[in-house]
C-alpha positions as CSV (number, residue, x, y, z in Angstrom):
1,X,62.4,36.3,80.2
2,X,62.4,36.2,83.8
3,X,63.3,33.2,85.7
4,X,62.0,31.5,88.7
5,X,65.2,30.4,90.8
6,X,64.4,26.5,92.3
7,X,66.2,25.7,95.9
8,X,68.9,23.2,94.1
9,X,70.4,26.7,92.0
10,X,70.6,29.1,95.3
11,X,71.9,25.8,97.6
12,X,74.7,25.7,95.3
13,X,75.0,28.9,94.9
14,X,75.1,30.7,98.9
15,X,76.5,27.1,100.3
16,X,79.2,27.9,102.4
17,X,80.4,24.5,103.5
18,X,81.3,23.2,100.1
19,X,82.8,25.0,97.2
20,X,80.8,27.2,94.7
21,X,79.9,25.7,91.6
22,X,81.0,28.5,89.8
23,X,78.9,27.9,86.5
24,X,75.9,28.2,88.5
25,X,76.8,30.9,90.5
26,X,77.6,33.0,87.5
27,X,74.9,32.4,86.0
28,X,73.1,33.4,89.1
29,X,74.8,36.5,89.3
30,X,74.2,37.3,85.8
31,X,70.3,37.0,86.3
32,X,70.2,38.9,89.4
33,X,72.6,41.8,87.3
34,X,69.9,41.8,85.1
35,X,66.7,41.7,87.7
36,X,65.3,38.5,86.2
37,X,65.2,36.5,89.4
38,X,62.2,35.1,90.9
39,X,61.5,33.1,93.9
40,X,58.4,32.5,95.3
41,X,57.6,31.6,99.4
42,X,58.0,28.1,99.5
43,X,61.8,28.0,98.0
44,X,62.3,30.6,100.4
45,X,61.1,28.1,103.2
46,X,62.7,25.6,101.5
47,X,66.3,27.3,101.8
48,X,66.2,28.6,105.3
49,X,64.5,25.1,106.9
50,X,67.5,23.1,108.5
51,X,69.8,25.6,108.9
52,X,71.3,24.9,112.4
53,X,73.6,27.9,113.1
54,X,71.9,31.6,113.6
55,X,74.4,33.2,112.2
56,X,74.2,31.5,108.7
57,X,70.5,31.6,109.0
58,X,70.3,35.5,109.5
59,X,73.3,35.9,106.3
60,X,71.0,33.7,104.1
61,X,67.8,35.7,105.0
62,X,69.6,38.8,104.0
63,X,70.6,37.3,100.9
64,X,67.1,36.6,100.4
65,X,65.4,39.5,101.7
66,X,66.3,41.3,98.3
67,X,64.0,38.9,96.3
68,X,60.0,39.2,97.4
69,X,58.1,36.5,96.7
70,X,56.0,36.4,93.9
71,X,52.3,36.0,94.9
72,X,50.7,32.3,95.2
73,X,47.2,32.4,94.3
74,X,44.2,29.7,94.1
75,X,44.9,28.8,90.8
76,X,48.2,27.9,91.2
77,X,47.1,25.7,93.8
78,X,44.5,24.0,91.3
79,X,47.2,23.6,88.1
80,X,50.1,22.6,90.5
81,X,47.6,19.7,91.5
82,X,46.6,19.0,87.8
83,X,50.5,18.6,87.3
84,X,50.6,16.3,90.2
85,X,47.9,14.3,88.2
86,X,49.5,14.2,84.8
87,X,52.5,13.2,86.2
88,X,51.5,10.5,88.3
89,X,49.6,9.3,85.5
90,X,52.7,8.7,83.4
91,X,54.8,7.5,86.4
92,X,56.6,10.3,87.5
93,X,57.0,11.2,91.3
94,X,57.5,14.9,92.2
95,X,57.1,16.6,95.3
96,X,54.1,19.1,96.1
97,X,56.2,22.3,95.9
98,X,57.9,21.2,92.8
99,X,54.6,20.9,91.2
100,X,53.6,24.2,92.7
101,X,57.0,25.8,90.7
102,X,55.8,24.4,87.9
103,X,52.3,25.6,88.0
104,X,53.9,29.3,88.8
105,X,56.1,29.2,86.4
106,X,53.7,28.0,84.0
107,X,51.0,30.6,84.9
108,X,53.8,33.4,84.9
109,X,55.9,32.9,81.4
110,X,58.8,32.1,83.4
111,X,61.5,29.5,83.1
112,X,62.9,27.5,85.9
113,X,66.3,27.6,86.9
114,X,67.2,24.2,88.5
115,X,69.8,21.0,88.8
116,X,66.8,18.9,89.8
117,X,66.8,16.4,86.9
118,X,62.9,15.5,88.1
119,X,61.7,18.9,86.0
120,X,63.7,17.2,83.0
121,X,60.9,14.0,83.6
122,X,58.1,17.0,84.3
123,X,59.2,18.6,81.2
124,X,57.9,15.8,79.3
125,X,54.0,16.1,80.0
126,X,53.8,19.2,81.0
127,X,54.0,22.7,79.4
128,X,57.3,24.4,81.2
129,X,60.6,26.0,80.3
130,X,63.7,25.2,82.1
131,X,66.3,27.6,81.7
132,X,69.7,27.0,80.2
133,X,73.0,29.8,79.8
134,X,75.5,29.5,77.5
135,X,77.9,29.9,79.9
136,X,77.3,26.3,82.2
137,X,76.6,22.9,81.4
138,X,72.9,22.2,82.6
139,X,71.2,18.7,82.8
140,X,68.1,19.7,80.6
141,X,70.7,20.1,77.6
């Protein structure tokens, strides 16, 4: 199954001011080995907004550039706002592009790679996979 990568995993994972959590980062590397990485335009936005030096920004693009972003289309829009909805509903705060990886991932088959312990509380109500690897201690276990 493919896998839609959230901002959290590739923060950890291209950081260059802390150390690499490794158990992320392999598992990263292990999905991209196997061409089951998805990201999707506004993780992309998400990841290159703030970054103050050029030089980092132009690396991370690179990076980046190797993953195109799946396609965002009206109904995505619609479900990711549905999501919103249910959520609220049952007291649970999430922003509007985690609702909007929800609804792709949702509308796509695919899991969601993340360390944001809100799509534990999404998982709840609505009907998403988070993924989890063998080989790293996630928070959705």
């Amino acid at each position: 199954m493919n896998v839609l990568v959230d901002t959290s995993i590739w923060s950890l994972a291209l950081r260059r001011e802390v150390p690499k959590i490794h158990a992320v980062t392999e598992a990263l590397s292990e999905l991209i080995r196997e061409l089951r990485v998805r990201i999707i335009g506004p993780i992309r936005q998400e990841l290159l907004s703030g970054i103050r030096s050029e030089k980092q920004s132009e690396e991370l693009r690179l990076h980046l550039s190797a993953f195109p972003d799946l396609p965002i289309e009206t109904p995505d829009y619609e479900k990711a706002a549905e999501f919103f909805n249910i959520c609220r509903d049952n007291g649970i705060q999430g922003s509007n592009t985690d609702f909007l990886i929800c609804s792709v991932a949702h509308r796509r088959d695919l899991e969601i790679f993340t360390s944001d312990k809100d799509f534990i509380a999404f998982r709840k109500h609505l009907p998403i996979k988070l993924y989890s690897s063998e080989n790293m201690t996630h928070p959705e276990k």
